[in-house]
HTML snippet that shows the backbone in 3Dmol.js (N, CA, C, O; Angstrom):
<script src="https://3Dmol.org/build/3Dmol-min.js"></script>
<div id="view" style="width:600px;height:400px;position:relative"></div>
<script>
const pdb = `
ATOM      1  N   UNK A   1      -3.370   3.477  10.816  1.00  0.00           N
ATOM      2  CA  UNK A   1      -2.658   3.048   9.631  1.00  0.00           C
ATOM      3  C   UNK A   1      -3.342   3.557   8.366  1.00  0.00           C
ATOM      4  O   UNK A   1      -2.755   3.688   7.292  1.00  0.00           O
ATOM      5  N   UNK A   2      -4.779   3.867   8.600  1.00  0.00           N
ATOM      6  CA  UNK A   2      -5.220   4.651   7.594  1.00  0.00           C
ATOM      7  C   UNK A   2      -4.831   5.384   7.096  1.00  0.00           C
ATOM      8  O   UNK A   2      -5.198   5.240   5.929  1.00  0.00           O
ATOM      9  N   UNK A   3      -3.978   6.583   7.227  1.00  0.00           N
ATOM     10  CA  UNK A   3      -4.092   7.508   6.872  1.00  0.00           C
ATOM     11  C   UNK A   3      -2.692   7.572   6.715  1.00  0.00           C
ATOM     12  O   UNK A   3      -2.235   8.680   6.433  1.00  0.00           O
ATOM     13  N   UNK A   4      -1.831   6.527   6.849  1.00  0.00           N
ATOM     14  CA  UNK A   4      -0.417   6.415   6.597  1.00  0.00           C
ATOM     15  C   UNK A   4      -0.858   5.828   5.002  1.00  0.00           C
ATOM     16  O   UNK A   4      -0.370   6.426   4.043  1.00  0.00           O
ATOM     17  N   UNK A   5      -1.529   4.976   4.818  1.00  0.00           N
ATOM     18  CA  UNK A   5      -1.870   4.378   3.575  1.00  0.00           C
ATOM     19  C   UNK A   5      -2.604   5.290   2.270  1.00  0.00           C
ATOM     20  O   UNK A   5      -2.486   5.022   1.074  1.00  0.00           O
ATOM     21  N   UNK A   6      -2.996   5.863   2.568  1.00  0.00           N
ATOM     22  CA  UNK A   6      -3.962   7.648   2.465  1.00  0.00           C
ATOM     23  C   UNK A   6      -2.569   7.946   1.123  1.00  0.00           C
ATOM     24  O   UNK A   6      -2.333   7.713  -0.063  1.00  0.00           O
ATOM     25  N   UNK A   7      -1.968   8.604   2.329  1.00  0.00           N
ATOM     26  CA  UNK A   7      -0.747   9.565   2.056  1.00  0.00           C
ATOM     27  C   UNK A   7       0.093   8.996   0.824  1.00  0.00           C
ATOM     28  O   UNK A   7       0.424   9.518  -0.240  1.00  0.00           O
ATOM     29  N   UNK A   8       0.393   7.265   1.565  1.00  0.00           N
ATOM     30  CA  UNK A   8       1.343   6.653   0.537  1.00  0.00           C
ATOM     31  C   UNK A   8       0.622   6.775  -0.873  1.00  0.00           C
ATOM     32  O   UNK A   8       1.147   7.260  -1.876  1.00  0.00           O
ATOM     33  N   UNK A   9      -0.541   6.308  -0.800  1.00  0.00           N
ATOM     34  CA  UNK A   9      -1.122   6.337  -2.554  1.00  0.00           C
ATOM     35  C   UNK A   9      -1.254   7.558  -2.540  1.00  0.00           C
ATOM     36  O   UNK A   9      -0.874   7.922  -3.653  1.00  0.00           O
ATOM     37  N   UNK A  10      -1.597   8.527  -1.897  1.00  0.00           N
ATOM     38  CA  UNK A  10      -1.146  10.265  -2.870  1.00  0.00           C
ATOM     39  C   UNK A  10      -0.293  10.500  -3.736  1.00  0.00           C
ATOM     40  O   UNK A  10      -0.307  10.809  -4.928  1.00  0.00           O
ATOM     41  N   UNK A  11       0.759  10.235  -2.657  1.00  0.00           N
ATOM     42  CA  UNK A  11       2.531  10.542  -2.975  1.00  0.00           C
ATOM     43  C   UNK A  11       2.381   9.708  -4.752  1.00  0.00           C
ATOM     44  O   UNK A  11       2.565  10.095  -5.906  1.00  0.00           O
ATOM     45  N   UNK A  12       2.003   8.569  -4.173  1.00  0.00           N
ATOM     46  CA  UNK A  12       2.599   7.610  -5.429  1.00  0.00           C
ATOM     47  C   UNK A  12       1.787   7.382  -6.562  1.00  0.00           C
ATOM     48  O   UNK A  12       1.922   6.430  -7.330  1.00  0.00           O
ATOM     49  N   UNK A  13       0.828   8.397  -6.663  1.00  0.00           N
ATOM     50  CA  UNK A  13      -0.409   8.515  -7.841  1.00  0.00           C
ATOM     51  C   UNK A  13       0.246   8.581  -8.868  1.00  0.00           C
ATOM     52  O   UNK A  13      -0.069   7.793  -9.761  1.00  0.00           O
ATOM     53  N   UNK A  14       1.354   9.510  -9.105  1.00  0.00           N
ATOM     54  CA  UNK A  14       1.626   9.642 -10.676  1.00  0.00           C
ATOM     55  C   UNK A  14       3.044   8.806 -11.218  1.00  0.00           C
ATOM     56  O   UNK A  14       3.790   9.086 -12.156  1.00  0.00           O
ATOM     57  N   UNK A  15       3.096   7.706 -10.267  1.00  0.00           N
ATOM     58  CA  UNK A  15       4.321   6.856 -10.490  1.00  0.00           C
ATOM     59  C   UNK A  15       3.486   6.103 -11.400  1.00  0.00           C
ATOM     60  O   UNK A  15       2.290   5.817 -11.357  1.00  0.00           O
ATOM     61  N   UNK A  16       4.668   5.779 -12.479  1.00  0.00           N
ATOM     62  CA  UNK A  16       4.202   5.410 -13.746  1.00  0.00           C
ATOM     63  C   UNK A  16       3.716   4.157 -13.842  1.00  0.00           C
ATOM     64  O   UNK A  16       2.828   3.879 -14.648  1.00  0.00           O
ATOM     65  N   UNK A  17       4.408   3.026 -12.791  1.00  0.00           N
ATOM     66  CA  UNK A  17       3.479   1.779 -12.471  1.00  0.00           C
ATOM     67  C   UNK A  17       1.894   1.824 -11.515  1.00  0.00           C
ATOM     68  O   UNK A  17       0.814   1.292 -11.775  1.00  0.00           O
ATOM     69  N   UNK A  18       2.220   2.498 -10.608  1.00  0.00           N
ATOM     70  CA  UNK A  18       0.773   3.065  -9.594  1.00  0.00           C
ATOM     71  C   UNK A  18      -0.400   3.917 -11.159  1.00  0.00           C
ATOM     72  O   UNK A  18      -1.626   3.933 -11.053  1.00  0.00           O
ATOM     73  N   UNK A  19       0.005   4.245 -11.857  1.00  0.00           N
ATOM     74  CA  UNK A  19      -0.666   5.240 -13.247  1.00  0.00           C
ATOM     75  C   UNK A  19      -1.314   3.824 -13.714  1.00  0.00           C
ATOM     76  O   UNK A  19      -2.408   3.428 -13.312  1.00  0.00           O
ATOM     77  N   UNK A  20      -0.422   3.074 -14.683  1.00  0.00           N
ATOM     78  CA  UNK A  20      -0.642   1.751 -15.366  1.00  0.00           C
ATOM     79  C   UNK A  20      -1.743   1.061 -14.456  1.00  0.00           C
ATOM     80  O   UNK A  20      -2.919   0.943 -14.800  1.00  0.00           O
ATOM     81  N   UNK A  21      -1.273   0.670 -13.388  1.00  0.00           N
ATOM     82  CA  UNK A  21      -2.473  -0.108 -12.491  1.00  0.00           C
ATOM     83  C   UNK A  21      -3.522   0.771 -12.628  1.00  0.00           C
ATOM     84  O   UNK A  21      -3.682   0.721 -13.848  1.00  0.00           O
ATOM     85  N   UNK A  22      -4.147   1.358 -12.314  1.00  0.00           N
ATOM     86  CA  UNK A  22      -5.407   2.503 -11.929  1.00  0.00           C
ATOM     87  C   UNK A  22      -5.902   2.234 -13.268  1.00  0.00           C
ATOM     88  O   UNK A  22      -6.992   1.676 -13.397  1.00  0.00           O
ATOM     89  N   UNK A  23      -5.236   2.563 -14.243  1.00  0.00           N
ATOM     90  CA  UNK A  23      -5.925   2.660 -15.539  1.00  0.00           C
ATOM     91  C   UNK A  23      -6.330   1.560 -16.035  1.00  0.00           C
ATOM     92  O   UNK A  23      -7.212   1.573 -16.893  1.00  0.00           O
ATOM     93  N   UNK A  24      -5.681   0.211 -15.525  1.00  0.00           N
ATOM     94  CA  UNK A  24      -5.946  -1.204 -15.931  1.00  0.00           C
ATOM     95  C   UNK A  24      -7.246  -1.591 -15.468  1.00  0.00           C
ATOM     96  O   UNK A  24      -8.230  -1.939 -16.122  1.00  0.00           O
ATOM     97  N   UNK A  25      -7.107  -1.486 -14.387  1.00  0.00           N
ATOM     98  CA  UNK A  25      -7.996  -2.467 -13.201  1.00  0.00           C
ATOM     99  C   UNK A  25      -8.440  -1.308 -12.670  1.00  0.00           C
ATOM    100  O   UNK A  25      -9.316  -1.829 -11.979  1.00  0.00           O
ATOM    101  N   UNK A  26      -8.552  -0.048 -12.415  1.00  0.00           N
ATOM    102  CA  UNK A  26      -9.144   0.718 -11.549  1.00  0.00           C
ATOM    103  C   UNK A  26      -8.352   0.214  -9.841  1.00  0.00           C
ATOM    104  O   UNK A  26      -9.179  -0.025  -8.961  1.00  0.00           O
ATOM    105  N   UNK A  27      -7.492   0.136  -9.619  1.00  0.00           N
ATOM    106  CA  UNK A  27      -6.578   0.065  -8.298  1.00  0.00           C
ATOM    107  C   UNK A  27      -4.799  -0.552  -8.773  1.00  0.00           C
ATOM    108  O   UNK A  27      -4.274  -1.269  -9.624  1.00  0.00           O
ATOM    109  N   UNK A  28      -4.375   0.363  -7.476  1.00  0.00           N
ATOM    110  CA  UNK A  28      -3.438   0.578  -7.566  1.00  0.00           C
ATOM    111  C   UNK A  28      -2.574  -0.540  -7.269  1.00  0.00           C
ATOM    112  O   UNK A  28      -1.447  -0.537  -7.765  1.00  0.00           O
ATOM    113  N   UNK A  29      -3.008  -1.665  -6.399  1.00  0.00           N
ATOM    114  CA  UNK A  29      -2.834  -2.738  -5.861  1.00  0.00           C
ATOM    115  C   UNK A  29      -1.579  -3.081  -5.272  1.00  0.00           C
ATOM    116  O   UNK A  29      -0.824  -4.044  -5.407  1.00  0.00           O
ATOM    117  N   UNK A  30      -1.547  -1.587  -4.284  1.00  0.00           N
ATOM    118  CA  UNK A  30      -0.388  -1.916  -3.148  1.00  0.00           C
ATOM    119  C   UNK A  30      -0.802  -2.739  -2.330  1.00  0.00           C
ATOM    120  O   UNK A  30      -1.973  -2.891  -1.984  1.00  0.00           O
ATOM    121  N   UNK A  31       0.640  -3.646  -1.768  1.00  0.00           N
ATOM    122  CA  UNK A  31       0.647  -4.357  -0.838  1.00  0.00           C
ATOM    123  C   UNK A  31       1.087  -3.131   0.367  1.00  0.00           C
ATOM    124  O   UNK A  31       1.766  -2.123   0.171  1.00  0.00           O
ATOM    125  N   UNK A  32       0.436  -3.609   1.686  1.00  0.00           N
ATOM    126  CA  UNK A  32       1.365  -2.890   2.658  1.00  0.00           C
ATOM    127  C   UNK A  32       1.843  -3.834   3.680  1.00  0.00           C
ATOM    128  O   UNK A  32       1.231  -4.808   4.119  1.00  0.00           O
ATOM    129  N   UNK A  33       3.305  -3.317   4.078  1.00  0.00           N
ATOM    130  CA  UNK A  33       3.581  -4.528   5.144  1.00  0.00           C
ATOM    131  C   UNK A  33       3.803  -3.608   6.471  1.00  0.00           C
ATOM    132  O   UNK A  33       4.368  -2.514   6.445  1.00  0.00           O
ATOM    133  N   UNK A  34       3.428  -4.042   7.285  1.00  0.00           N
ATOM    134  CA  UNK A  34       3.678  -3.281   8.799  1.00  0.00           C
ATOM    135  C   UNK A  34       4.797  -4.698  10.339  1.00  0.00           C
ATOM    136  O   UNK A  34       4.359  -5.669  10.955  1.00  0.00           O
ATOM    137  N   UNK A  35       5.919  -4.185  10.339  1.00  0.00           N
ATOM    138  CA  UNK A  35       6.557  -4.699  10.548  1.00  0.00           C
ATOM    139  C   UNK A  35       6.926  -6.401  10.632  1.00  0.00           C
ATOM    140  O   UNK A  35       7.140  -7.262  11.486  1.00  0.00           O
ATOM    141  N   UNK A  36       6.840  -6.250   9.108  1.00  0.00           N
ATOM    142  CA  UNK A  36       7.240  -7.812   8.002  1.00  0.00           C
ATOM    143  C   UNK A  36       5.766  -8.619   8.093  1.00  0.00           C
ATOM    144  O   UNK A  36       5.649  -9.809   7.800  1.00  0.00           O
ATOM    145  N   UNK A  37       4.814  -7.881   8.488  1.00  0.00           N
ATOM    146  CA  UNK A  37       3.444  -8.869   8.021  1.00  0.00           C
ATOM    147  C   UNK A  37       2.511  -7.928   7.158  1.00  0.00           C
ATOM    148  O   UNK A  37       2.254  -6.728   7.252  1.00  0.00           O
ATOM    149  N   UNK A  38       2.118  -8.869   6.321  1.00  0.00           N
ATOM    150  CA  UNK A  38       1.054  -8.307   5.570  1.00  0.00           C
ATOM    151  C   UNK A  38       0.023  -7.567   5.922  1.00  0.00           C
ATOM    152  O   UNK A  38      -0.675  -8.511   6.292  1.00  0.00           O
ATOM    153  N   UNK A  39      -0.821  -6.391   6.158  1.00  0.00           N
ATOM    154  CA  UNK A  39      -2.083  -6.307   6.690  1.00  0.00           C
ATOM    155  C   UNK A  39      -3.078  -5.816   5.256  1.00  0.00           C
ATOM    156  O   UNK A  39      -3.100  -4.899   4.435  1.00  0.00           O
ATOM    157  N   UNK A  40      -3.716  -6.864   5.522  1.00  0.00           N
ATOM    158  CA  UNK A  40      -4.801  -7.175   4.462  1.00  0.00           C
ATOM    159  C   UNK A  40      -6.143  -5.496   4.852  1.00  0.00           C
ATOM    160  O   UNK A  40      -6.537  -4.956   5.885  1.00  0.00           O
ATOM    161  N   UNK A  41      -6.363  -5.293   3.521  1.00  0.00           N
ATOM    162  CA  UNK A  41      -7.083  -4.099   3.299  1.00  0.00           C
ATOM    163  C   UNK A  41      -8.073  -3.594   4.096  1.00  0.00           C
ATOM    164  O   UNK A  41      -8.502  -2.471   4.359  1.00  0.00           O
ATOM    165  N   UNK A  42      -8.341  -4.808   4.435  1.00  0.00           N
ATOM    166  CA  UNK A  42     -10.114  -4.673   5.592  1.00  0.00           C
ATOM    167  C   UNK A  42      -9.450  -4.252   7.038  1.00  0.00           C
ATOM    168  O   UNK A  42     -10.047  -3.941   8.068  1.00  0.00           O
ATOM    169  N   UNK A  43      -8.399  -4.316   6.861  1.00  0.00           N
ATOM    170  CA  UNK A  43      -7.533  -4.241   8.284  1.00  0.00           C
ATOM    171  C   UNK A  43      -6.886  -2.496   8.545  1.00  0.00           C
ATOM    172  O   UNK A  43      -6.525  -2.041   9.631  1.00  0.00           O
ATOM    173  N   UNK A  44      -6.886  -1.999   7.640  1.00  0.00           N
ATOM    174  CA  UNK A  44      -6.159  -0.580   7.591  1.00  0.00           C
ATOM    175  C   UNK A  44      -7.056   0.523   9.134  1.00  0.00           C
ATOM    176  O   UNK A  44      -6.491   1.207   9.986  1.00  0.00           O
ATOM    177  N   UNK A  45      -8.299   0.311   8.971  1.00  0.00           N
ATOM    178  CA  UNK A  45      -8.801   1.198   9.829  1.00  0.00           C
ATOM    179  C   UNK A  45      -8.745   0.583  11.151  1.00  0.00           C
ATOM    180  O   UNK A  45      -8.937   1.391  12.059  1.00  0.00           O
ATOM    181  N   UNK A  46      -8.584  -0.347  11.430  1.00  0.00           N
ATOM    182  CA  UNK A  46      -8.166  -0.794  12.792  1.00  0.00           C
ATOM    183  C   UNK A  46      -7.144  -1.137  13.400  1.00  0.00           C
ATOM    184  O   UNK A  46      -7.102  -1.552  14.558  1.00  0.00           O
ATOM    185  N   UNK A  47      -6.203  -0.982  12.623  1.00  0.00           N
ATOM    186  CA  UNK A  47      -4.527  -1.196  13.319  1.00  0.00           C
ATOM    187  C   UNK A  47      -3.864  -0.044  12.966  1.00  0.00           C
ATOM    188  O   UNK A  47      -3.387   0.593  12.027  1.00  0.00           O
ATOM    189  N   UNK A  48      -4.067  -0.073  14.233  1.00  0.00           N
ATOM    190  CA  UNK A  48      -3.026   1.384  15.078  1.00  0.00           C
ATOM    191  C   UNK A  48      -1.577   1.349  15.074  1.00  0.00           C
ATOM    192  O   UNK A  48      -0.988   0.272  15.175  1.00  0.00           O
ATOM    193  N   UNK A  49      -1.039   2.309  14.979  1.00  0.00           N
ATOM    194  CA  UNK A  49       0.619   1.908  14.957  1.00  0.00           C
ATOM    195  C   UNK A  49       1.134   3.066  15.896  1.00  0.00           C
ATOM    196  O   UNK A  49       0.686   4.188  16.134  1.00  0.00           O
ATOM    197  N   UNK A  50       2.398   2.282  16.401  1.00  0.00           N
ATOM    198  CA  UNK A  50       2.973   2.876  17.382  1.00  0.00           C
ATOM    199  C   UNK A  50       4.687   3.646  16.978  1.00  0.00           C
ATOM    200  O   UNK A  50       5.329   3.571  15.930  1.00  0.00           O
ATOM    201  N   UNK A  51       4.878   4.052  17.724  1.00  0.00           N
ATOM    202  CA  UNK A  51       6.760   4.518  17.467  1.00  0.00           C
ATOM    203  C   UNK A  51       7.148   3.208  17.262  1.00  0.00           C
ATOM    204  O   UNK A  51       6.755   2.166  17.786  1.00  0.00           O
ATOM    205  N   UNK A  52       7.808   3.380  16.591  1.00  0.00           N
ATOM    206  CA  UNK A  52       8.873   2.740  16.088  1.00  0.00           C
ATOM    207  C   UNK A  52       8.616   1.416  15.081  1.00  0.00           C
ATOM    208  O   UNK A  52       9.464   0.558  14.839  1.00  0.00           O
ATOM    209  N   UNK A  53       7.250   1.454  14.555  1.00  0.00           N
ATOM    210  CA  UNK A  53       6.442   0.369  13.378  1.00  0.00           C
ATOM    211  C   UNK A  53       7.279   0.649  12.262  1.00  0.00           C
ATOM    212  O   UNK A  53       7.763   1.757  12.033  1.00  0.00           O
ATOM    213  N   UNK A  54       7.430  -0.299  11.619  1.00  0.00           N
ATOM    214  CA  UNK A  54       8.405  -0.206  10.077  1.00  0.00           C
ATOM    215  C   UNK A  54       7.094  -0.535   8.959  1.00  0.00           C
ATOM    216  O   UNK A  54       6.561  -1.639   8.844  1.00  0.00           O
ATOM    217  N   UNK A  55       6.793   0.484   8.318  1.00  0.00           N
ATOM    218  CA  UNK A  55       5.721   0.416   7.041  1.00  0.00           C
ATOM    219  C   UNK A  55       6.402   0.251   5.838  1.00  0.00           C
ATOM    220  O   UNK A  55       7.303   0.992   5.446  1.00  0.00           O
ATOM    221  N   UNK A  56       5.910  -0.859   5.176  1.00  0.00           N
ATOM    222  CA  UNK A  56       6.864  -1.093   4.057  1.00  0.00           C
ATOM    223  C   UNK A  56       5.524  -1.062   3.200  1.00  0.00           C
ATOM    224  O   UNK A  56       4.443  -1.294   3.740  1.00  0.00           O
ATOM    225  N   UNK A  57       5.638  -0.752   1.777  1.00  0.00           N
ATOM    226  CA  UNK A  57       4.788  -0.961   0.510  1.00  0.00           C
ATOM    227  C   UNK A  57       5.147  -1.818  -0.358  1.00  0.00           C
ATOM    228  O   UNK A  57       6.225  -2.312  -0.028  1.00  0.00           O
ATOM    229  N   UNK A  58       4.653  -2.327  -1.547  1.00  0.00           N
ATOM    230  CA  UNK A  58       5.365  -2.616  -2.473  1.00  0.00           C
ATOM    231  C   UNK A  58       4.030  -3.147  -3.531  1.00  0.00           C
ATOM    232  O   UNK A  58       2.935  -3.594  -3.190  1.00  0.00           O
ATOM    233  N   UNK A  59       4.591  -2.906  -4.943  1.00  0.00           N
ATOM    234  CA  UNK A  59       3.737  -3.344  -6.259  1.00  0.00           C
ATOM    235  C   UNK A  59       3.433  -4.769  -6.447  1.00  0.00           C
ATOM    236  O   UNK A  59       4.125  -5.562  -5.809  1.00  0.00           O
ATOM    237  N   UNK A  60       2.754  -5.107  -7.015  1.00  0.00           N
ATOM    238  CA  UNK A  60       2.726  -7.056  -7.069  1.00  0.00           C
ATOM    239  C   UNK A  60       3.573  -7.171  -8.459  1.00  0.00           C
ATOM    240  O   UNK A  60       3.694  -6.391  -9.404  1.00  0.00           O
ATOM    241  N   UNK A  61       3.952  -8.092  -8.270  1.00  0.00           N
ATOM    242  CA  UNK A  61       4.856  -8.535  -9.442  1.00  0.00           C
ATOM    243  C   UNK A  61       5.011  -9.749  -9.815  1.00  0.00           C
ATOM    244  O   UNK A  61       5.406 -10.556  -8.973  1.00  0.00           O
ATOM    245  N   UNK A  62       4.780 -10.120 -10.973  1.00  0.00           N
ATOM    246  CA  UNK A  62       4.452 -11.255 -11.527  1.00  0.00           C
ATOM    247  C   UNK A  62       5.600 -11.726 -12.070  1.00  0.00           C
ATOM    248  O   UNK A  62       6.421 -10.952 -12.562  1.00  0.00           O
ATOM    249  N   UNK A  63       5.850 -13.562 -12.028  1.00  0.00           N
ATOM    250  CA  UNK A  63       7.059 -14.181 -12.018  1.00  0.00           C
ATOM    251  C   UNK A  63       6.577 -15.209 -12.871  1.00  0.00           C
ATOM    252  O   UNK A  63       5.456 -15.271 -13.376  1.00  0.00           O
ATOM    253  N   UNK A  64       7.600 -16.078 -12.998  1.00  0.00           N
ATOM    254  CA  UNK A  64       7.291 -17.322 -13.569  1.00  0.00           C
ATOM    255  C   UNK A  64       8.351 -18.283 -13.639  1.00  0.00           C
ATOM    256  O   UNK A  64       8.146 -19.393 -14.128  1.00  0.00           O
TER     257      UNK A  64
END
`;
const viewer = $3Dmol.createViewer("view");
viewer.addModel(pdb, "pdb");
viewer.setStyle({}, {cartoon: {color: "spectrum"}});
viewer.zoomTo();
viewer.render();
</script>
């Protein structure tokens, strides 16, 4: 899953919210979801994924 996560923040470096974050806070602070569960950051190098895993991303977004 590493290196699926790798790729995604490449791709999405110069998206203008992924830009804003980096420059704020120094991270980009994707979530990633691997078929509808969260996997928390410490977790990327050890979960393996198989055919047919659904990788979802997404920005945090603040509500109120």
């Amino acid at each position: 899953m590493a290196e699926v996560v790798k790729n995604i923040r490449e791709e999405n470096q110069d998206d203008p919210v992924s830009r804003s974050l980096i420059q704020e806070t120094g991270n980009d602070h994707l979530t990633f979801i691997l078929n509808k569960r969260i996997i928390p950051h410490r977790n990327f190098e050890k979960t393996a994924l198989k055919e047919g895993d659904e990788i979802r991303w997404m920005y945090p977004y603040a509500g109120g």
